[in-house]
C-alpha positions, 0 to 999 in steps of 0.5 A: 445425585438424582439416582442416589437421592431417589436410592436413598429415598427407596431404602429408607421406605423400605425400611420403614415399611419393614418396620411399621409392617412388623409392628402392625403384625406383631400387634394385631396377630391372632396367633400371639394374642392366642398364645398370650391368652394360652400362657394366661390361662396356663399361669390361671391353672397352675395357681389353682392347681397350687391352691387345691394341693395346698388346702388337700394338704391341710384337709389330709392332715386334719383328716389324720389328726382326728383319726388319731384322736378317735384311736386315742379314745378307743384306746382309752375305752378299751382300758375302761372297759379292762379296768371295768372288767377287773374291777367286777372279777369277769372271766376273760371269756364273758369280757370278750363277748361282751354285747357293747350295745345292752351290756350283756354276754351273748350266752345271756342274751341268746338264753333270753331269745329262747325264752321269749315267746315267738313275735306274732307272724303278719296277719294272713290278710297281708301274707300273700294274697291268697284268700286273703281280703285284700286278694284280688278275687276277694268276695267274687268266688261263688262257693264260700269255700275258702275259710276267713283270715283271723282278725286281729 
């Protein structure tokens, strides 16, 4: 009876020590509380990857509803203009060439262009430092060779 009591007694140590280790491995392992932080921050991402799709969606749609509605006008500026044009009895030609910013035909403003005098050039003090009185050499040459820049 001694030699079973004793038996008895080893293997139900055994067991409990293959219990309470398995519990105390299971707890305190780096590996699974790696893993659980892992699945974790996968379910985190997964959720945001979700909720950025979601609100692209609806951006794209917006994005593509006011691109309609900008067509729209367009669209309704053109037959104004038609309309305009019509109602005024202008030739195709000069509705096509229309300059949208003055109103007026090219041919119209490239005749005004030739009769508009010439716009002054940048006065010589300015132009390229040659002569000029904010050259480097101004006031240091000897001989007053080099006639005066006009003032304007």
């Amino acid at each position: 009876m001694e030699a079973s009591t004793e038996l008895m007694f080893a293997l139900i140590s055994a067991v409990v020590g293959i219990v309470v280790g398995a519990l105390g491995y299971r707890l305190t392992s780096k590996s699974q509380h790696n893993v659980t932080a892992m699945q974790q921050k996968l379910l985190e991402s997964e959720r945001q990857v979700a909720e950025l799709k979601k609100r692209m969606g609806s951006h794209l749609l917006e994005t593509q509803q006011r691109l309609d509605t900008i067509r729209d006008q367009a669209s309704v500026l053109e037959q104004q203009l038609s309309q305009e044009a019509q109602h005024w009895h202008l030739s195709d030609d000069a509705f096509r060439h229309l300059d949208l910013s003055g109103l007026r035909t090219t041919e119209a403003n490239e005749a005004e262009g030739s009769a508009k005098p010439a716009a002054p050039g940048v006065p010589r003090d300015y132009a390229d430092g040659q002569g000029g009185t904010l050259s480097e050499d101004f006031g240091l040459k000897e001989a007053d060779k080099t006639p005066q820049p006009p003032r304007y």
